[in-house]
N, C-alpha and C positions, 0 to 999 in steps of 0.2 A: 551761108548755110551753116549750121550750127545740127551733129547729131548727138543728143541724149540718150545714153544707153545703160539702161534698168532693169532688177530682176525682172520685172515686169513685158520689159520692152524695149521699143527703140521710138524716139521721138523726133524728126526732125523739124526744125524751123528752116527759114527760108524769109530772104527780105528782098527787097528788088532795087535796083538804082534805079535813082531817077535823074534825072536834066535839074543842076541847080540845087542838089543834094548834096552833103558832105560824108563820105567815108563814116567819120565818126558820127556822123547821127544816126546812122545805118546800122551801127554797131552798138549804140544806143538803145534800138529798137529791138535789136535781135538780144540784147540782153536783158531787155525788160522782158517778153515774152518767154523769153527760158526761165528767167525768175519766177515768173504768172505761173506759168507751168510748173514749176518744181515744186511751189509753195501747195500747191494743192494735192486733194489724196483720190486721184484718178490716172487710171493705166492708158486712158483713151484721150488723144487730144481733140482740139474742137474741129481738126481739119480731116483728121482721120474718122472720125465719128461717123458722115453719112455714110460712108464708104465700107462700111461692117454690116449695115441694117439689110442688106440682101441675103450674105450670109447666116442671118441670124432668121431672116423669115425662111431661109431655106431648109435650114436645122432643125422647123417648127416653134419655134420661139427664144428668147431668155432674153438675159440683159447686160447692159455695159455700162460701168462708171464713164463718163467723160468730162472735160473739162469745165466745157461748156457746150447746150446746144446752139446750133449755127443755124442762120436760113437754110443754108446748104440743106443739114441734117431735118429740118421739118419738112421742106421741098421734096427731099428723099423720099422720107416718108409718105408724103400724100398723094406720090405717085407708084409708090408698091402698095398702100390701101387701093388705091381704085385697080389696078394693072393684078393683084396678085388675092387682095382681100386683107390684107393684113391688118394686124391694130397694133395700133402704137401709143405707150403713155409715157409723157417725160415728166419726171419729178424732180424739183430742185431743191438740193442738201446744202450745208454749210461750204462743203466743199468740193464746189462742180455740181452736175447731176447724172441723175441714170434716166437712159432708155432701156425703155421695157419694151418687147414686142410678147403682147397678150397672147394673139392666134394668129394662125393662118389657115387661107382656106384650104380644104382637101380635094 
C-alpha cells in the first residue's frame, strides 16, 4: 500500500500478493501506478472516481478531473441515470479526463 499525499489530496494505491509472485514485482507494479498517477494533472484517481458521482448528483451537478475513467465509473454512472435521473458526460483531455454530471432530476 503506497499513500500520496497532495495539496490536492490523498491518493492511495494498493497491490495484492499473489501465489507465485515475487515481492519485487509487487513493488514494481505499485511503483509504476504511482508514477501513472503523479505524471498526470488530475486530483481524482481512477479507483476513487465512481465513488464521488453520487455526491456530486447530490449537490445537483459539477465536475471532477480524474485519472482515468473506469468500468467501475461508467457502471456508476448508468445506474444513478436510471435510479436518480442523472446525466453524465465523460470527456477525455491530454491528461486524464473529467466527469461532468449535467443534471439531476428534481
Amino acid at each position: 500500500m503506497l499513500r500520496l499525499t497532495s495539496e490536492s489530496g490523498v491518493e492511495v494505491l494498493t497491490v495484492f500478493g499473489e501465489k507465485g509472485v515475487r515481492v519485487e514485482a509487487l513493488m514494481g507494479q505499485l511503483v509504476a501506478e504511482a508514477r501513472a498517477f503523479l505524471s498526470l494533472d488530475a486530483p481524482v484517481g481512477e479507483h476513487l472516481a465512481d465513488q464521488l458521482l453520487l455526491p456530486l448528483v447530490m449537490a445537483g451537478g459539477g465536475e471532477i478531473r480524474v485519472a482515468a475513467v473506469s468500468s467501475h465509473t461508467r457502471t456508476n454512472a448508468e445506474v444513478l441515470t436510471r435510479l436518480l435521473g442523472a446525466s453524465f458526460r465523460f470527456v477525455d483531455e491530454p491528461e486524464g479526463a473529467r466527469v461532468v454530471v449535467e443534471a439531476k432530476a428534481g
